[in-house]
N, C-alpha and C positions, 0 to 999 in steps of 0.2 A: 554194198548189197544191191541185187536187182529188183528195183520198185516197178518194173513195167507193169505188172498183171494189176496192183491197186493204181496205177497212173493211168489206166483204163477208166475206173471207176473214179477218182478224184480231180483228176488231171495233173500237169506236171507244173502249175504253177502252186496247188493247192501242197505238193507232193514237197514242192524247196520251201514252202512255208514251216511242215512240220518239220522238216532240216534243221531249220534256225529255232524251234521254239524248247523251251527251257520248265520241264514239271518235274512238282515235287509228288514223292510217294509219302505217305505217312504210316509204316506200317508194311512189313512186306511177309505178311501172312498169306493164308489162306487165295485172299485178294489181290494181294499188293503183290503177291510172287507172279502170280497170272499177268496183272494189270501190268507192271515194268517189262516182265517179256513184252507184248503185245504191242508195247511201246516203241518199244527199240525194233521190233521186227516191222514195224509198220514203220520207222527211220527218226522219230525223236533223238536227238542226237544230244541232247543235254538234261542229266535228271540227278535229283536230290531224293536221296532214301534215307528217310529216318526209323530205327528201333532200335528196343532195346534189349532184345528179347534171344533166345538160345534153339536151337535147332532142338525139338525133342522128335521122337520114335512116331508119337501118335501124330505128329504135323505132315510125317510123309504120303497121307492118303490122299491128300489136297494140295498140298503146298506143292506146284510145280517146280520149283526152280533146285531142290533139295533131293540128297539121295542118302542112304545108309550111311554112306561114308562121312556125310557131313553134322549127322548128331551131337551135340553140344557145343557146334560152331555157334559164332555167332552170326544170325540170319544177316543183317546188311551189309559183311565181307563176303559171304559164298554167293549171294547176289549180284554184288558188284564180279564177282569174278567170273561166274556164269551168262551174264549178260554182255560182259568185256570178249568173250567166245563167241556168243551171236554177233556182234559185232563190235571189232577191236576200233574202231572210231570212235565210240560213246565217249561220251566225256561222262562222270558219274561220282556224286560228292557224296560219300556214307557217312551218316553219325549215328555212331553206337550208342544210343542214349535217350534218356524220353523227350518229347519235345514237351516244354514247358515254356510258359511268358516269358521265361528269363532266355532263352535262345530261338524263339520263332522268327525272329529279325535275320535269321537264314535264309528262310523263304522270300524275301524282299523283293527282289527281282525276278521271280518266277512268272511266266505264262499263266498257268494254270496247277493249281493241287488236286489231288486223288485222295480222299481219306479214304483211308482203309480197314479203319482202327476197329476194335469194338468196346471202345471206354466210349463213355456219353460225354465225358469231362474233358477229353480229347477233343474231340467234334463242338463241344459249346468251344473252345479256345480258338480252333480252325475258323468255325463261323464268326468270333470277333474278328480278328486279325482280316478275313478275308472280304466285310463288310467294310469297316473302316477303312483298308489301302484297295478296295474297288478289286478283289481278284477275284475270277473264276472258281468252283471248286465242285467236282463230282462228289456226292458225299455216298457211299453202298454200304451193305451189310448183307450177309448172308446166316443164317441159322435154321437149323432142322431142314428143309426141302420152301425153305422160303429165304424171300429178299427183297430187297428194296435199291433203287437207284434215284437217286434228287440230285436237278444240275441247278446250283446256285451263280446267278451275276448279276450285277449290279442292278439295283432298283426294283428286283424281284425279291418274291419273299425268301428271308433265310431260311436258314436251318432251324433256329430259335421259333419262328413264327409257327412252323409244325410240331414242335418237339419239345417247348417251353418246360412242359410238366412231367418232363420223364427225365428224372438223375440218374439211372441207373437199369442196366439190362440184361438178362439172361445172354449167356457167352457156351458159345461152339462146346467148353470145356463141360458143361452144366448141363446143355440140352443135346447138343450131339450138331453135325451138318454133315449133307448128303457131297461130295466132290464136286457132282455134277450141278448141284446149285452155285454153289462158287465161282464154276466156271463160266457158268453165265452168266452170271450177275457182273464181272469182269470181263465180262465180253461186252454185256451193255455199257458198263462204265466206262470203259474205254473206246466205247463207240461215240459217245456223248462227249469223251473230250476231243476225239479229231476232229469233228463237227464244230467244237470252240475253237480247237489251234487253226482250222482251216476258215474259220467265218463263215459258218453253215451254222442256220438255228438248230441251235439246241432242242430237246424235249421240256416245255414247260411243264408239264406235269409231275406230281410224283411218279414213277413205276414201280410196281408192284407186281411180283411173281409169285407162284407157285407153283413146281415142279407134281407136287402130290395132287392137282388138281389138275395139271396143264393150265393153268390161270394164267391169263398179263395181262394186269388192267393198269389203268391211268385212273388216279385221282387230284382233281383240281384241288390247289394250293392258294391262298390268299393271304395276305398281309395280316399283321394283327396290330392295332393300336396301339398297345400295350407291350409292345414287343420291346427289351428293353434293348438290343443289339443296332434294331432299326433306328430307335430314338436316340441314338450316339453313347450310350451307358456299358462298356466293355468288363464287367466284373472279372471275366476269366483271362482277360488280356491285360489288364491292370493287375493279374497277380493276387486280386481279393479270394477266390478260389483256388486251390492246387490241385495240378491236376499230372496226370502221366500215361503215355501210348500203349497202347497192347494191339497186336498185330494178329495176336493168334486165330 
């Protein structure tokens, strides 16, 4: 592929970095369909997609990478094969499957993760796994004509430390979400990981949108004491809680 027009804006040393670096998707809904394009078109050349989930009728209003024809596929083969068309270089590892404690030790080696998810029990599992072996991880969400973007690394606050007391969250299927929040919220998200794979700071802040306001604010984030991810105590990564991805 031809990177001249971002090796304008990035440069061409920044450009053979994202070459070589290696992200996982978790979830290639809504999100994660957008975020893996945008990937591979901007030249990531090595990515892990995890779901477990089936192509339905109502996912095609948002889900780019998906057509009619692909209805009751399953999303992380017609991904991989649509992404293998923007560019047949990709190298690209699908597991049709939830990721749970018992197989996150896939992601070991990874750059940088994308959650994409919209399970909470997902996201606490992500933010063990990626506090304890020191990894990157863009964490989004998108629902009804809002969203949220948080870039988690090391020694800054987790996921845990904003998000402690919330188990469980209204989903796409329940409240409804507008396309166009999706696609921006994955356009931030995966702005925030180039910026990691290339060594450009990150956004520390949370981000915060709303399309039904025109809203983008930044809310400062801080550590909590009692955080028990920070303090080395992994419940969702030791398996004491079960948990499973949904990408929708």
């Amino acid at each position: 592929m031809d990177y001249s027009r971002q090796e304008l804006v990035i440069g061409k040393k920044a450009q053979k970095q994202l070459e070589k670096s290696k992200v996982a998707i978790i979830g290639v809904g809504a999100l994660g369909s957008l975020s893996s394009e945008l990937l591979v078109r901007s030249g990531v050349k090595k990515l892990i997609l995890f779901d477990n989930d089936f192509i339905e009728m109502s996912n095609l209003q948002r889900q780019h990478l998906y057509k009619l024809d692909d209805v009751n596929k399953p999303k992380v083969k017609v991904a991989k094969r649509y992404l293998k068309e923007v560019n047949p270089n990709v190298s690209i590892k699908e597991y049709f499957m939830s990721l749970t404690a018992n197989n996150i030790k896939k992601l070991n080696k990874v750059d940088l993760i994308l959650d994409c998810t919209d399970n909470m029990q997902t996201r606490f599992l992500l933010n063990d796994f990626c506090v304890k072996n020191k990894i990157n991880c863009v964490f989004a969400s998108a629902i009804q004509e809002k969203g949220y973007i948080y870039v988690y690394s090391p020694k800054r606050p987790c996921y845990g430390c904003i998000f402690s007391g919330l188990r469980s969250i209204d989903s796409c299927e329940t409240l409804g979400v507008l396309n166009g929040v999706s696609s921006l919220v994955s356009s931030l998200q995966v702005n925030e990981a180039i910026k990691l794979l290339i060594g450009k700071k990150a956004e520390e802040d949370l981000i915060y949108v709303s399309l039904g306001k025109n809203d983008f604010n930044k809310i400062k984030v801080e550590k909590r004491k009692e955080c028990k991810a920070c303090s080395g105590n992994f419940d969702y990564l030791d398996g004491k809680i079960k948990e499973e991805v949904c990408g929708k």
